[in-house]
C-alpha positions as CSV (number, residue, x, y, z in Angstrom):
1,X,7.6,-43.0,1.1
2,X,6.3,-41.2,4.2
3,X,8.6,-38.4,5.8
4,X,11.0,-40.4,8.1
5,X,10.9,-43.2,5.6
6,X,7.8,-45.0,6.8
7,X,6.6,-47.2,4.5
8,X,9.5,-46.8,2.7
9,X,10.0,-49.3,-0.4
10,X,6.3,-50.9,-0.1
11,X,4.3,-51.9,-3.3
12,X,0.5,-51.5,-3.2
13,X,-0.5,-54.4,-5.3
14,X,-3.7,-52.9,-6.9
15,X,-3.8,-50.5,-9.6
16,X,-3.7,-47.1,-8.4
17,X,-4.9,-44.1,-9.6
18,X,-4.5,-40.1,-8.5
19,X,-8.6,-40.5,-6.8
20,X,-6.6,-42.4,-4.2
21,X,-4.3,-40.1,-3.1
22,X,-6.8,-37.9,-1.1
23,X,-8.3,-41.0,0.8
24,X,-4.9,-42.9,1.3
25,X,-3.7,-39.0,2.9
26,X,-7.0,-39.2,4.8
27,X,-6.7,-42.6,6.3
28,X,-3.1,-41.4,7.5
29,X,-4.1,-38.6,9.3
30,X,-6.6,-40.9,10.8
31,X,-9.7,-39.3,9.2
32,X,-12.7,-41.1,8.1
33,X,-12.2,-40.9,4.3
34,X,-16.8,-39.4,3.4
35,X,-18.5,-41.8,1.9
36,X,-18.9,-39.8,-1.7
37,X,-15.2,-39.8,-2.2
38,X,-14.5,-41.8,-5.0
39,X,-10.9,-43.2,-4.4
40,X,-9.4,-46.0,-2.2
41,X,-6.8,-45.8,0.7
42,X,-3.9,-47.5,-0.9
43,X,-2.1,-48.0,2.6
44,X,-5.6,-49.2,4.6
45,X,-6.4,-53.5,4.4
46,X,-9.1,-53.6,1.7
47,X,-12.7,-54.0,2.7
48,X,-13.9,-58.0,2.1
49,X,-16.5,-57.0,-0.7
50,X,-13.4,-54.8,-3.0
51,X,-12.6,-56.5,-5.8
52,X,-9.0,-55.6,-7.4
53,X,-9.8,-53.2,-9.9
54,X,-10.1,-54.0,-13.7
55,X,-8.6,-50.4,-15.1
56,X,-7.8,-47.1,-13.8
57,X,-8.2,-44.0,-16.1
58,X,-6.4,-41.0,-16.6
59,X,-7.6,-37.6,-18.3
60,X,-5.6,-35.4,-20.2
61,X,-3.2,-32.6,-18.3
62,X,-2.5,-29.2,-18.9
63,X,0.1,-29.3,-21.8
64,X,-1.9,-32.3,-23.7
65,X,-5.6,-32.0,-22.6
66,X,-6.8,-34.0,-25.3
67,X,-4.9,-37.1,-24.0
68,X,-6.7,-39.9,-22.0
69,X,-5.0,-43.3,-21.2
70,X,-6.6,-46.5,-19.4
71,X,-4.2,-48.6,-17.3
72,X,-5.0,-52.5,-16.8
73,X,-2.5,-55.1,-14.9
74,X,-1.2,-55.7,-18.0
75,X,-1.6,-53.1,-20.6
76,X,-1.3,-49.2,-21.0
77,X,-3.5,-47.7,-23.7
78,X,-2.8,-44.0,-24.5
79,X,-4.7,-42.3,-26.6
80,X,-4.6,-38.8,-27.9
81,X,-7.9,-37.5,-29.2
82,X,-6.4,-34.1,-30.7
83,X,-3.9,-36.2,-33.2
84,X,-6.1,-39.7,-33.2
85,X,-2.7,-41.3,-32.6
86,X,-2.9,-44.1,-30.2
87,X,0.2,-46.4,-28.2
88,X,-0.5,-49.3,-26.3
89,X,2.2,-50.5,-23.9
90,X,3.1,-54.3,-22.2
91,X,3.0,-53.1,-18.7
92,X,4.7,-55.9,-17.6
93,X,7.4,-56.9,-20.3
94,X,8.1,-53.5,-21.0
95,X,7.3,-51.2,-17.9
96,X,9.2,-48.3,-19.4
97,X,6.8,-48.3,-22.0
98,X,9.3,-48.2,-24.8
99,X,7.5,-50.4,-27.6
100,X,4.4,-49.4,-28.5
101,X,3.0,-52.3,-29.7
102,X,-0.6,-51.1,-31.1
103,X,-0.1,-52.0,-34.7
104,X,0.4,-56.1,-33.4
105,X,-2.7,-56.0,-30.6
106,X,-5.2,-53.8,-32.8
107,X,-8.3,-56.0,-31.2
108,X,-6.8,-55.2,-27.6
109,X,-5.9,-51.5,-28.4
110,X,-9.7,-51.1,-30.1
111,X,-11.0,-53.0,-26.9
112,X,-9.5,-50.6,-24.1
113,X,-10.2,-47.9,-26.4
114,X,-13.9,-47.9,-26.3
């Protein structure tokens, strides 16, 4: 939400990921987002040729820096390099990710995990 509540309660429906926050800021201020800029403006239409994306991922962050995890529509793999342990989450059955259900989707945990 926007100071003032603009845009307040709005859903982007695309996976988004932290690249995007500079060019959706941009595009607010009305700037031209440079052409090298590698994320999308999550509030601007999308352009006819952008497909939805497949994944988005996510490097590790100050207190685990050996942790990486790959988002699709669906699924959240997290996997932490340091320990080898990995969690996949149903995204959409179980959006607090509270069940990791690795050990039953091995093939789909191995799959986002290449």
């Amino acid at each position: 939400r926007l100071p003032g509540g603009a845009d307040g309660g709005r859903r982007v429906a695309d996976l988004a990921a932290l690249t995007d926050v500079m060019p959706t800021m941009l595009g607010l201020a009305r700037v031209a987002v440079p052409k090298a800029v590698q994320g999308r403006d999550l509030l601007a239409a999308p352009a006819p040729d952008t497909a939805p994306r497949e994944g988005v991922f996510a490097a590790g962050v100050k207190w685990k820096p050996r942790q990486f995890a790959v988002q699709t529509v669906d699924r959240k793999l997290i996997k932490d390099f340091g320990t080898g342990r990995a969690a996949l989450y149903d995204s959409v059955g179980d959006p607090w990710e509270q069940k990791d259900v690795a050990a039953s989707n091995g093939v789909e945990a191995f799959r986002l995990g290449e």
